[in-house]
Residue frames relative to the residue before (quaternion, step in Angstrom):
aa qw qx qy qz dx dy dz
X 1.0000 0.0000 0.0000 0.0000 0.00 0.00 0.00
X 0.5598 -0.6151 0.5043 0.2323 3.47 -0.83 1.38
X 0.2715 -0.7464 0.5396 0.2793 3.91 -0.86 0.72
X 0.5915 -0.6106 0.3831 0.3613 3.85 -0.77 1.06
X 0.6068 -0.5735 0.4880 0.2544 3.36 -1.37 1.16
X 0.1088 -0.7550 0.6429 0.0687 4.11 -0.30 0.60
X 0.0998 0.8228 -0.5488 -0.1088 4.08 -0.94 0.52
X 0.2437 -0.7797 0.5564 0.1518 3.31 -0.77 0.27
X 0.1971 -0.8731 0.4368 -0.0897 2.78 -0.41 1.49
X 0.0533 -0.8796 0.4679 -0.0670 3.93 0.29 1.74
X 0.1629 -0.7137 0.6708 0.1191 3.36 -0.89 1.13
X 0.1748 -0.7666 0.6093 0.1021 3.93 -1.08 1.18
X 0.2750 0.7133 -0.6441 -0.0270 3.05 -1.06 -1.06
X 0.5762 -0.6495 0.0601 0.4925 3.37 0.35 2.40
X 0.1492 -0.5877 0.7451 -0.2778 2.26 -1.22 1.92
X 0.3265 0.7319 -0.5877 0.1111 3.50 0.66 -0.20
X 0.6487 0.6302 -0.1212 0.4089 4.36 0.67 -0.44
X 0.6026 0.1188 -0.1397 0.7767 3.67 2.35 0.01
X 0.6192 0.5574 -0.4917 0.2534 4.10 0.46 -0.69
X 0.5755 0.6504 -0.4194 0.2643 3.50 1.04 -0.68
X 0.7286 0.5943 -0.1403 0.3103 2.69 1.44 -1.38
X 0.8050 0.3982 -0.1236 0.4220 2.92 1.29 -1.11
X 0.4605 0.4446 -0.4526 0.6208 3.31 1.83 0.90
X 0.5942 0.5203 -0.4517 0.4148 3.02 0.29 0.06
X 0.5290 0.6190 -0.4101 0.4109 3.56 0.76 -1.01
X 0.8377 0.4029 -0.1556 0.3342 3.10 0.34 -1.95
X 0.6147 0.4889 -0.4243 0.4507 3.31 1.28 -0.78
X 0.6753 0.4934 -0.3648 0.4091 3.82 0.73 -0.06
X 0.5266 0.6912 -0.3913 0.3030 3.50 0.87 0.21
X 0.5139 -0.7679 0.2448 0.2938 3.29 0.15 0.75
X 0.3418 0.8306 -0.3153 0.3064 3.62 1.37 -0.38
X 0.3047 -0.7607 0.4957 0.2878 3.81 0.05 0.58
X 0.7475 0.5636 0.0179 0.3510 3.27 0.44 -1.06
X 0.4600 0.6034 -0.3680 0.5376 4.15 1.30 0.61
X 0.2440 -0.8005 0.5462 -0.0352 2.66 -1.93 0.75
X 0.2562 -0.8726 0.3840 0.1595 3.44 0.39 0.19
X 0.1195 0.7730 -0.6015 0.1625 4.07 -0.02 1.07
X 0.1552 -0.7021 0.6946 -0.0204 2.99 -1.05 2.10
X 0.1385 -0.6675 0.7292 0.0590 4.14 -1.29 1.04
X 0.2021 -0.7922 0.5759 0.0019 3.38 -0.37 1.55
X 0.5755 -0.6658 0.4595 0.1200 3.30 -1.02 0.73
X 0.4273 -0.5007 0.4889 0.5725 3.45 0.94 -1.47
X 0.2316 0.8350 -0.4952 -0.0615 3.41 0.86 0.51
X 0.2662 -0.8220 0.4405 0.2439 3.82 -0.77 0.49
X 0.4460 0.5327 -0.4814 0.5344 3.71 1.19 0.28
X 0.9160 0.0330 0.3337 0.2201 2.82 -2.24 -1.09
X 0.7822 0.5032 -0.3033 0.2074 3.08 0.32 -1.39
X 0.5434 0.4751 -0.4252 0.5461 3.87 0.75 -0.49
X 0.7141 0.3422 -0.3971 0.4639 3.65 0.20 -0.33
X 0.8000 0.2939 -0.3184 0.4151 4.03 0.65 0.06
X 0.2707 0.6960 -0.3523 0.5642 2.68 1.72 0.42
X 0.7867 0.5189 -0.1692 0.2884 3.33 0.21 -1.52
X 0.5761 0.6166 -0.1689 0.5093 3.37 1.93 -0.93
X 0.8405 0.3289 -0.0996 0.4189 3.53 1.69 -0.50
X 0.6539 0.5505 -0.1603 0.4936 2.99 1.18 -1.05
X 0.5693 -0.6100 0.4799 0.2710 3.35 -1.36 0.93
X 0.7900 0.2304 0.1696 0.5422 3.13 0.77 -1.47
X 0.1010 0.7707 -0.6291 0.0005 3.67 -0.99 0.70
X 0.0150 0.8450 -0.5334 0.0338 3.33 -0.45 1.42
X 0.3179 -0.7896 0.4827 0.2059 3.95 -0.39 1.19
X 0.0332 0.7826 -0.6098 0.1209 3.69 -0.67 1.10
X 0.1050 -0.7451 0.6215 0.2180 3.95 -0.09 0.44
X 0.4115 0.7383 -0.4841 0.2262 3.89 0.62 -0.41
X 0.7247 -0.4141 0.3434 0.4306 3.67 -0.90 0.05
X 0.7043 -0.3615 0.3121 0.5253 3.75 -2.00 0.69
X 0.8302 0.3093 -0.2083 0.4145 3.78 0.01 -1.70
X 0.5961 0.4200 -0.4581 0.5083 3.92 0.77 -0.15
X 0.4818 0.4801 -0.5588 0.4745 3.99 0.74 0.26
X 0.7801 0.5087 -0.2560 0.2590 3.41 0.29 -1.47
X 0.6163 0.4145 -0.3575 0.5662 3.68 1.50 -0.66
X 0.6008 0.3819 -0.4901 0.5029 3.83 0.57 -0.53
X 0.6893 0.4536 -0.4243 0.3730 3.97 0.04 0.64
X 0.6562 0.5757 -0.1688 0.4577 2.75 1.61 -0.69
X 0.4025 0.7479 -0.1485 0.5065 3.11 2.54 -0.48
């Protein structure tokens, strides 16, 4: 039996100064079986570009904290 798909789902919006970190975390977790869905804001730093090194997905939404999180869920 195939082990269930798990996603994490990150609203930013420049972050460029914690995302590293916290992709990284996840990309070290040992789980086979994860994805990784970044809902950008408009960020204007860094972050879409360290983002870009981690994340499965990068989807651009300017919309509010919780209207980021369902358009990832989307």
């Amino acid at each position: 039996m195939p082990t269930p798909k798990v996603s994490f789902i990150i609203p930013t919006l420049n972050r460029e100064r914690t995302i590293k970190a916290c992709l990284k975390s996840i990309g070290d977790q040992t789980y086979p079986n994860k994805e990784i869905i970044i809902v950008d804001g408009g960020s204007r730093d860094k972050t879409l570009s360290i983002a870009s090194k981690y994340a499965t997905k990068i989807v651009l939404d300017k919309g509010s904290l919780g209207k980021a999180s369902q358009r990832g869920v989307e």
